[in-house]
Steps between C-alpha positions, in 0.01 A plus 500: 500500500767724580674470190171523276454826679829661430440384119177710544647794639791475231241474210269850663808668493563421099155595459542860695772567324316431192722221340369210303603098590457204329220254658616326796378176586469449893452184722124427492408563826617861529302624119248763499406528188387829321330765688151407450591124578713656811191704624226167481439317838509201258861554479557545888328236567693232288811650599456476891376140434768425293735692759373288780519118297129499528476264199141366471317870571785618250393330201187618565580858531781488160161342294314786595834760434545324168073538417537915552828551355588242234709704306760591819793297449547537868105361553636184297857454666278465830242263398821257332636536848190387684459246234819346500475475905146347445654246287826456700218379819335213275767438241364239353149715400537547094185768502673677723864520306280557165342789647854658611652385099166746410571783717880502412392515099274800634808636650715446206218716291468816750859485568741310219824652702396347849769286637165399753421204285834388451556502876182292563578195262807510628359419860241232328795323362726539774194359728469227280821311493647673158811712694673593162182598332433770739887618533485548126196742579663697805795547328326637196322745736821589691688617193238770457608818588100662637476320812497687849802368745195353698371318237840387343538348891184328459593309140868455634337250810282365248791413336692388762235220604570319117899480583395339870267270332792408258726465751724841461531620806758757422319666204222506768655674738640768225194578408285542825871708595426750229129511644586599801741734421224699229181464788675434834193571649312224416467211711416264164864566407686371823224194566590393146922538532396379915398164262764513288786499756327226697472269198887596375579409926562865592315445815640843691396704151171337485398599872673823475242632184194331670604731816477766218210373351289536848676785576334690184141295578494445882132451534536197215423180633692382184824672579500379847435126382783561217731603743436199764527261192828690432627454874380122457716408192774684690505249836345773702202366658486690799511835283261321258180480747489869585421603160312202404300522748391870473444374127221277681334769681519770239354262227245240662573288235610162439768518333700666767378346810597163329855636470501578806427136631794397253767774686376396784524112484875601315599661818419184671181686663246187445216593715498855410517383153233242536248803647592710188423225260156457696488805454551600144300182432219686613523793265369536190696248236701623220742294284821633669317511800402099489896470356643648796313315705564191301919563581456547879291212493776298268761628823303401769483142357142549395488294188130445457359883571839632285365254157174628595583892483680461208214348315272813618771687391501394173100471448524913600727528188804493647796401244845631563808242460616646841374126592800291359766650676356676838660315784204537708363280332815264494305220763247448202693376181507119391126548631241370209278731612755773486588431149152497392442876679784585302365359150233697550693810545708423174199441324352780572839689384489369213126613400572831611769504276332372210202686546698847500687366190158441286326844620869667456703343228847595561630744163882597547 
């Protein structure tokens, strides 16, 4: 936000001084639009919703944008982003990746120089299992010259989640570098390199940008969980269940009161753990919730309820190949059962993939 703001201020002082600049492209979140888009409560609607991750009330709000001011680029470029989360939440839905193919083709009419639509498939086949695909995209996108520093940030993490998912660390970590460096002020920037550090075993660099990360969001139960996952990887338990357990309390949700059982039962806590895993258990279930719970579960020598979370897991759509190499969930393989859960999972990779690939056809 910070950053987007001094762009602002940079671009009112061009205008004051009555200069002319080329059309800059910003990251999504922060566009306005013209000044009678700017001025609708249409607009400031979608934008706080899409500001606050509200997804579902969000795609309602970008249909309506899109229905009063078709011809905005910046109208479009919202509803592709509410879209493309939509589809990213049931993956394997083809209406729903057919309707964001139509609204990008919409975008590509009101706006043929909008790196928006670029930026998108790049995320459906990044999303999808097709890593190379979507680098080719970023890249194209990055060697434009009409993006703000915010928005060039935004493409380079983008980018930098292909070369993790091909196993280049080090082109990862140059990338989500450079991001920091052109919008230090968002926490996206040093979550992503946080990631990057821990996979490449920079342990002390991973937990030093997640203490950056919740430094710049303090009130996000996300940061706080990022940063006890952080501590985790690092052998720091005891530092671990501070934040991890404020991530608990802050959020409510599943996810993170699951992880907290698992730092807990790590730090060789088992009863505390056991009441945490009662009760996150009792919240509402979520695929990473029911996954998390699954690994404490898979720790505590719970084989049965573990199989059991993972299945729920996977019938709430979850399918990430996190599964074959977590050690959480080391107590599980050789299990038939376990190999099945994870067939499933693979399966369901594999139609997401081809299912972007026929609504998407790759052109180089």
């Amino acid at each position: 936000i910070l950053s987007d703001l001094a762009f602002q201020l940079a671009m009112r002082t061009i205008e004051g001084m009555e200069l002319s600049y080329p059309e800059i492209y910003r990251y999504t979140r922060n566009i306005t639009g013209g000044p009678e888009l700017t001025r609708s409560p249409l607009m400031a609607r979608a934008v706080d919703l899409m500001q606050r991750s509200d997804n579902e009330a969000l795609l309602q709000a970008s249909a309506e944008l899109v229905a009063g001011f078709g011809e905005e680029p910046d109208a479009q470029a919202i509803d592709a982003w509410a879209l493309m989360i939509a589809w990213d939440g049931d993956p394997l839905s083809e209406t729903k990746l057919t309707r964001l193919r139509e609204r990008l083709v919409e975008l590509d009419r009101v706006d043929p120089e909008s790196p928006y639509d670029e930026i998108t498939l790049g995320y459906v086949y990044r999303s999808s299992g097709q890593p190379d695909q979507a680098r080719a995209l970023y890249s194209g996108v990055l060697a434009r010259e009409d993006l703000s520093n915010v928005a060039r940030a935004w493409v380079l993490r983008q980018r930098s989640f292909t070369f993790l998912q091909a196993g280049n660390a080090d082109a990862a970590r140059e990338d989500l570098r450079e991001a920091v460096r052109l919008d230090p002020a968002h926490a996206s920037s040093h979550v992503a390199l946080s990631r990057a550090l821990e996979a490449a075993g920079d342990l002390e660099g991973a937990i030093l940008h997640s203490q950056r990360a919740l430094l710049l969001e303090p009130a996000s139960w996300r940061q706080h969980q990022r940063l006890g996952l952080a501590l985790a990887r690092g052998g720091k338990l005891r530092e671990a269940y501070f934040p991890m357990d404020r991530a608990c309390r802050l959020s409510g949700s599943q996810e993170a009161c699951a992880n907290l059982a698992v730092v807990l039962q790590l730090s060789g806590r088992a009863s505390e753990a056991r009441v945490a895993s009662q009760h996150a258990a009792s919240l509402a279930a979520s695929r990473w919730g029911l996954y998390n719970l699954a690994c404490y579960q898979a720790r505590a020598g719970d084989r049965a309820a573990a199989l059991d979370n993972l299945r729920r897991a996977v019938e709430l759509g979850y399918a990430d190949n996190l599964m074959t190499t977590d050690p959480d969930l080391d107590s599980l393989r050789g299990d038939p059962a376990f190999g099945e859960i994870q067939s499933a999972v693979e399966n369901r990779l594999r139609t997401r993939r081809l299912l972007s690939s026929t609504v998407f056809p790759w052109q180089s």
